[in-house]
C-alpha positions as CSV (number, residue, x, y, z in Angstrom):
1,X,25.5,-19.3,7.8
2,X,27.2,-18.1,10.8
3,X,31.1,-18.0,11.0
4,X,32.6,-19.1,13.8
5,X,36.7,-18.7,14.9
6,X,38.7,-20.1,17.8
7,X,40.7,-17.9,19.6
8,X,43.3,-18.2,22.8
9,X,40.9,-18.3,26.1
10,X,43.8,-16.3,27.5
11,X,47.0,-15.0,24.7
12,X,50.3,-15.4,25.2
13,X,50.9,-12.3,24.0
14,X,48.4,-10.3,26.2
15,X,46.5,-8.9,23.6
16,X,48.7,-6.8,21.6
17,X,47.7,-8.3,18.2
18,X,50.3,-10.9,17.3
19,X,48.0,-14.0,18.1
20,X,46.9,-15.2,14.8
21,X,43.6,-15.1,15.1
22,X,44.0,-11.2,15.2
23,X,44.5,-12.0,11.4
24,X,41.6,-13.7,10.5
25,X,39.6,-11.3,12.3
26,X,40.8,-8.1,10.5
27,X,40.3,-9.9,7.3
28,X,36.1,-10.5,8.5
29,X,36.0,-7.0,9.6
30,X,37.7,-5.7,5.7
31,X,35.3,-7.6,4.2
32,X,32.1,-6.9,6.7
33,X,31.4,-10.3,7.7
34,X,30.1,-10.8,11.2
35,X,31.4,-13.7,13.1
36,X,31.7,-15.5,16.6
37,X,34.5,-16.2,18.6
38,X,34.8,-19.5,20.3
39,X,37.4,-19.1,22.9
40,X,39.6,-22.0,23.9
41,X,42.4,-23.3,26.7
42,X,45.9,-24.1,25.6
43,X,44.1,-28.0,27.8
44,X,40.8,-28.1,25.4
45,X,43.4,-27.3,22.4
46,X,44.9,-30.4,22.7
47,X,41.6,-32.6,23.3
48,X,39.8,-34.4,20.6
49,X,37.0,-32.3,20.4
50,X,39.5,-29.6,19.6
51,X,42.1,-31.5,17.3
52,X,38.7,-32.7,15.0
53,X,38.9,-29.0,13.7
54,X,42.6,-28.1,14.0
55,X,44.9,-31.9,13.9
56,X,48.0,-29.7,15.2
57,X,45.9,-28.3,17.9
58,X,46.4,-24.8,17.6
59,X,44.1,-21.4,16.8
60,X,42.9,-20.0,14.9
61,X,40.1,-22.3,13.0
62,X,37.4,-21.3,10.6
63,X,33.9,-22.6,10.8
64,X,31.1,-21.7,8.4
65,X,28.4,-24.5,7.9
66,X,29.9,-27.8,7.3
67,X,33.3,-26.3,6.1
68,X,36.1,-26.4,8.6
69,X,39.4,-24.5,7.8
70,X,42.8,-23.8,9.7
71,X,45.9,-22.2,9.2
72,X,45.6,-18.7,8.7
73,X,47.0,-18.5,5.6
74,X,44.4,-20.7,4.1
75,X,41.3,-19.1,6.3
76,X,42.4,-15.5,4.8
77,X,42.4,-16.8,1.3
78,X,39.1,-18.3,1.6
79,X,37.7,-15.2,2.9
80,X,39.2,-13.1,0.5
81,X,38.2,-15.3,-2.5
82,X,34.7,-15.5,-1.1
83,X,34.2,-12.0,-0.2
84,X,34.7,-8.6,-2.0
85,X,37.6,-6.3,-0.3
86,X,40.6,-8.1,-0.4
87,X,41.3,-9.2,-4.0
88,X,41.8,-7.5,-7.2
89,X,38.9,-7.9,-9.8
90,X,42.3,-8.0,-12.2
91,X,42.9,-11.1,-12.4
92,X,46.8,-10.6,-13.0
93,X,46.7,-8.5,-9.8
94,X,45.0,-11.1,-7.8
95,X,47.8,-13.6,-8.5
96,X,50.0,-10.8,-7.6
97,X,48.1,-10.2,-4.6
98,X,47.7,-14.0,-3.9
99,X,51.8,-14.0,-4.3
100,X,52.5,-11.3,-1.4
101,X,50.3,-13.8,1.1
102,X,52.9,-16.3,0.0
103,X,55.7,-14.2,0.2
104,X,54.7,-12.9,4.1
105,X,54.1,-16.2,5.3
106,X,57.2,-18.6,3.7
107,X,59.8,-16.5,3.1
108,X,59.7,-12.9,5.7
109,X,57.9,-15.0,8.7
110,X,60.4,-17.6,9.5
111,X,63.2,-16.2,10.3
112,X,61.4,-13.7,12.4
113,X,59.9,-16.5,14.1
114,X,63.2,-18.2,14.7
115,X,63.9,-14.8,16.1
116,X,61.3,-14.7,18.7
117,X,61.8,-17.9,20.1
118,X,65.1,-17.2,20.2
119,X,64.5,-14.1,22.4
120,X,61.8,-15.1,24.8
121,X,62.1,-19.2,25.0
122,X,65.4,-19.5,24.5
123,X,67.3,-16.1,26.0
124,X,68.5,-17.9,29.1
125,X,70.7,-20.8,27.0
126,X,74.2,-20.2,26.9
127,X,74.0,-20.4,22.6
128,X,72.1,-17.5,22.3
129,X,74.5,-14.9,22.7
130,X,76.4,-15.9,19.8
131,X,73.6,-17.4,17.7
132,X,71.4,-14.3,18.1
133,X,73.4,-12.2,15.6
134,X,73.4,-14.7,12.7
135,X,69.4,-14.7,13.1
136,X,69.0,-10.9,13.3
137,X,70.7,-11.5,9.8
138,X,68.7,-13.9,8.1
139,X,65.6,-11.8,9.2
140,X,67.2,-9.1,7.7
141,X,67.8,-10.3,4.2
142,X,64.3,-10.6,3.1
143,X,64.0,-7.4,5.0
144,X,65.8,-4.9,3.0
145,X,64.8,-6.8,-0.2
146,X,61.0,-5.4,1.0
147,X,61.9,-2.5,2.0
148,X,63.3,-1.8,-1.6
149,X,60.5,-3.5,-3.3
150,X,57.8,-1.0,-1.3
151,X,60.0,1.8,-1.4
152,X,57.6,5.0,-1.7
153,X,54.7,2.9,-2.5
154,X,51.6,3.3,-0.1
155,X,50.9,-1.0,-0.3
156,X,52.7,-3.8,-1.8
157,X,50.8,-3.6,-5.3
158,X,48.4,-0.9,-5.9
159,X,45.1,-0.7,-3.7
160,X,45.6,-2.8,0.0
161,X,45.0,-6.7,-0.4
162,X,45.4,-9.7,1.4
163,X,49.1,-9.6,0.8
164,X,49.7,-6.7,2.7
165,X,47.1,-7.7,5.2
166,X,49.1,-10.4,5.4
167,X,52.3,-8.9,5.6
168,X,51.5,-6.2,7.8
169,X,50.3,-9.0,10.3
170,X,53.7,-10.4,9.8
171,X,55.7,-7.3,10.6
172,X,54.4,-6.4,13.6
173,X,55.7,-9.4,15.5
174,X,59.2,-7.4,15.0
175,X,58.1,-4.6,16.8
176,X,59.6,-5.6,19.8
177,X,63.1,-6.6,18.6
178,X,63.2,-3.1,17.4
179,X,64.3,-3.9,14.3
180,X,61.8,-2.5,12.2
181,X,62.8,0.7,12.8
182,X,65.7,0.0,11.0
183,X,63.9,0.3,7.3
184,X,61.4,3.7,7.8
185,X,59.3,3.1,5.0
186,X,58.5,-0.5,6.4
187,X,58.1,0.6,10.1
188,X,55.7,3.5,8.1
189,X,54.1,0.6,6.2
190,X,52.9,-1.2,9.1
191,X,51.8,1.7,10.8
192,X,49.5,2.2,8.2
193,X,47.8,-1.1,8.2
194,X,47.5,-0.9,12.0
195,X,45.7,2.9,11.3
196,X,42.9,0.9,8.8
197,X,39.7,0.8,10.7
198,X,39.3,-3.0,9.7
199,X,42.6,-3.3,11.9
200,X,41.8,-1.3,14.4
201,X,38.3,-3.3,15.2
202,X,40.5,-6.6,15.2
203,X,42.6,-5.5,17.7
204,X,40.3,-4.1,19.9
205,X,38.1,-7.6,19.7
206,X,41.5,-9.0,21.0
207,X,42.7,-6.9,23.5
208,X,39.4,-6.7,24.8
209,X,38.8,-10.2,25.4
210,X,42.6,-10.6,27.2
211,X,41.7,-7.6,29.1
212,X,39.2,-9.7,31.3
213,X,40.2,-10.8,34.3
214,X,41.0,-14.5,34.4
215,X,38.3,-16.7,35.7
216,X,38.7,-19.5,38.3
């Protein structure tokens, strides 16, 4: 069967990876699954036809037969579980690994998202200058409690999994703030993911479709 993802018609980010879907399709090209790309306007996200797949109306979804999937959490996992690559055969290690997709997406991606919006929707309030600080800290907590956890270590827990897939993915939307570079081995850390060939297809797929001249 055929899998089928949605994916921004045009990203907000321009194609430099941060757009979830970028996720979903590193973990297909890990685990060598083909799959098609159903593109989609921020308008069509928000009509039925859309919402029948995704009620919150957003990307990425996952289509394969008659199962329909979103969040990305949930999408990797599937693909993972269903596919060789991205688990441990351990079974203690795959509830380890299982853990670190948990880990990226409740406790290290908040704050950093609260950070972004911060920065880009909400730079021009008058708030922000003071508020701004106390966020950099909260995304800095779970930070250096990573960065000591990694340490030396290559990936989170032996061989790469979905957990650093996950995290990885996670990371890279502080790029811009600069504040990675504040903890080398995690700045080093995501540099590696980004150098996996599995990533590196991903990313292409994205930029190359936000590369495109718009239409209309």
């Amino acid at each position: 069967m055929t899998i089928t993802i949605t994916a921004f018609e045009r990203s907000p980010d321009g194609g430099k990876g941060l757009a979830r879907d970028t996720r979903v399709r590193w973990a297909l090209e890990e685990v060598g699954q083909p799959y098609d790309v159903r593109l989609v306007s921020f308008r069509a996200m928000k009509e039925p036809a859309h919402l029948a797949l995704h009620p919150f109306g957003q990307i990425p979804t996952y289509e394969e037969g008659d199962l329909v999937l979103f969040e990305t959490g949930s999408i990797v996992f599937h693909i993972a579980e269903r596919h060789v690559g991205l688990l441990p055969n351990d079974i203690n290690a795959r509830a380890r690994a299982i853990t670190w997709m948990f880990a990226a997406l409740s406790t290290v991606e908040p704050p950093i998202l609260e950070l972004g919006s911060a920065r880009i929707q909400e730079g021009d309030k008058p708030w922000t200058k003071e508020r701004l600080p106390l966020i950099q800290d909260r995304v800095r907590a779970p930070l250096g409690k990573l960065s000591h956890r990694l340490g030396d270590d290559e990936w989170l827990d032996g061989a790469f999994s979905a957990g650093d897939l996950m995290m990885v993915s996670v990371l890279l939307r502080l790029r811009s703030s600069g504040m990675l570079d504040e903890y080398p081995n995690l700045a080093t850390y995501v540099a590696r993911g980004e150098a996996r060939p599995a990533y590196k297809r991903a990313f292409a797929a994205q930029l190359a479709i936000n590369s495109k001249p718009p239409t209309g």
